[in-house]
C-alpha positions, -999 to 999 in steps of 0.1 A, spaced: 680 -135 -657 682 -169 -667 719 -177 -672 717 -162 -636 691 -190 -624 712 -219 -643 737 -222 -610 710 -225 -584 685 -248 -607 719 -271 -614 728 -270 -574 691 -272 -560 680 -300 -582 717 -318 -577 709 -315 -544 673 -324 -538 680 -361 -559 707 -366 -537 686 -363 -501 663 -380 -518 681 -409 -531 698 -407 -496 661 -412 -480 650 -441 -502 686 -461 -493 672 -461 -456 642 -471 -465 657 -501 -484 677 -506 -451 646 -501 -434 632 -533 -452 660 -551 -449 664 -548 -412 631 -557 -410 635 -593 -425 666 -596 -402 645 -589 -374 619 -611 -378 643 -641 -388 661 -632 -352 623 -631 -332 614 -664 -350 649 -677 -337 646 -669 -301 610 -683 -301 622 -718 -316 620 -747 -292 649 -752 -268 676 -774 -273 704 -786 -248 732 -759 -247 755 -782 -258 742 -788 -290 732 -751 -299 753 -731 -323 756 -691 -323 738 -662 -313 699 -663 -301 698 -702 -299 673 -711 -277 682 -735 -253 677 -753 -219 704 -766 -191 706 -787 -162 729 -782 -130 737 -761 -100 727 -731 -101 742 -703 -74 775 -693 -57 791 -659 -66 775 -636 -81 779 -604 -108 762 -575 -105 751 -557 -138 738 -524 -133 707 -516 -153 679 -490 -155 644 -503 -160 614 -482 -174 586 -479 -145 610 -494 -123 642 -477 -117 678 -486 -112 689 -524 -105 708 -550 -113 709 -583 -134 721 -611 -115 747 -635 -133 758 -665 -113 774 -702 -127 754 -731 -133 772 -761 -134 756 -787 -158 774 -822 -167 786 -805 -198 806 -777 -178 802 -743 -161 785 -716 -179 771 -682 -168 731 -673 -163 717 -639 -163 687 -650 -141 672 -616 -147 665 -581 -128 664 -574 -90 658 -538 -76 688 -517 -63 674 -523 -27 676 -559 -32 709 -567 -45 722 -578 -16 694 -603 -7 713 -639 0 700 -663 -29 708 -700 -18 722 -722 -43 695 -746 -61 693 -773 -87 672 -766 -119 664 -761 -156 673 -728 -172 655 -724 -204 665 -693 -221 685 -678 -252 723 -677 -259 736 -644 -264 769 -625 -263 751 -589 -253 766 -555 -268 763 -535 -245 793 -516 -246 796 -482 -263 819 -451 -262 805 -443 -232 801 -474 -214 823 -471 -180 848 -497 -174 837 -524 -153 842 -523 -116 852 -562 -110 864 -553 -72 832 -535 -62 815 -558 -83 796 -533 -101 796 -539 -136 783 -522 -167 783 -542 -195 780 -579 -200 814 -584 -212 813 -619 -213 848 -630 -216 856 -614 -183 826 -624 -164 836 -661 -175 874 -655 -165 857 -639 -131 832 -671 -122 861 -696 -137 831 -707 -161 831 -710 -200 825 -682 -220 790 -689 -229 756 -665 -213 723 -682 -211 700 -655 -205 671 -669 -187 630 -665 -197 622 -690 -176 617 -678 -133 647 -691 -115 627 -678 -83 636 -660 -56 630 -625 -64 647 -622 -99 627 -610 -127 638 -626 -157 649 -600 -187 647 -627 -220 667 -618 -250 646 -595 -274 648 -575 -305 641 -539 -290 676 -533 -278 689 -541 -313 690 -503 -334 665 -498 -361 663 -462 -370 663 -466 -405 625 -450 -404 642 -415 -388 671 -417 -409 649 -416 -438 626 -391 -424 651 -369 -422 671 -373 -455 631 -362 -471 628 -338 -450 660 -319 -455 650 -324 -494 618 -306 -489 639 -278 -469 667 -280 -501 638 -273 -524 622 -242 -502 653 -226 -504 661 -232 -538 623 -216 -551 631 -190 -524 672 -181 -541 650 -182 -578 626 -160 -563 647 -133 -553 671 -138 -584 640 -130 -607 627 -100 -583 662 -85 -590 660 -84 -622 623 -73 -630 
């Protein structure tokens, strides 16, 4: 009987320390993602700086100039709210064209005209990822777009390839949707979840195989 159990009690226990070794990697990533996420909240909340002088992602920042003329239409989905659209439009500042995603307008209000102002944007650079596998190409002639591919919104509005996404109200109906860490992934805490509890599963079955191994041969 128990050469018989020595397979199973090798595999089961092989088996168990590897979910659970599995598990306690994610929650190492867990922690770690963690301390990136706070260093990238305490980097959107720093005081803004002109655009010009702000380096890389999440730099907070304010500009000057025109804001209004063509716009982009980003299709979005908003919980409570429904289906709309952020609005992206060129704001031309004394350091050069960029691109502002002023924020969310409801589907029945896309069209609304918004006339072209001067102000201070204060917001957060960002270059968004939005696209995925299953992110539909952008529509540039029906001007319905799905992602915030930046590159080609900037080749679109003859602007620079840089996106300020606004906090502060640029008015006129748009509700401004500020850069923030719940769109970034952190399932680390499920990953791990589920590597312990496949373990616990590993283990049932592997009392359950010893079980009926030993039942056979009483």
């Amino acid at each position: 009987m128990i050469k018989r159990m020595i397979v199973p009690l090798i595999l089961g226990i092989g088996g168990i320390a590897i979910l659970v070794s599995l598990g306690t990697w994610q929650l190492r990533r867990l922690e770690w993602k963690q301390d990136v996420l706070s260093e990238i909240e305490a980097r959107i909340a720093a005081p803004p700086v002109p655009f010009a002088q702000a380096e890389g992602p999440y730099a907070p920042v304010y500009a000057t100039g025109i804001l209004g003329g063509p716009e982009l239409h980003v299709l979005v989905s908003r919980k409570q709210i429904g289906a709309g659209y952020r609005i992206i439009q060129a704001l031309e500042t004394e350091q050069g064209r960029i691109m502002v995603d002023r924020g969310f307008v409801p589907v029945a209000q896309v069209d609304t005209p918004r006339p072209t102002q001067t102000l201070t944007v204060t917001g957060n650079l960002h270059a968004p990822q939005d696209r995925n596998s299953s992110t539909p190409e952008n529509d540039v002639e029906a001007n319905i777009w799905f992602a915030r591919d930046v590159t080609q919104m900037a080749e679109v509005l003859g602007t620079q390839p840089v996106l300020l996404i606004a906090r502060s109200d640029t008015g006129q109906g748009v509700d401004p949707m500020p850069v923030a860490t719940e769109s970034i992934p952190n399932d680390h805490l499920q990953y791990a979840m589920t590597w312990f509890s496949l373990a616990v599963v590993w283990l049932g079955m592997t009392l359950y195989l010893l079980w009926r191994i030993r039942a056979k041969t009483v």
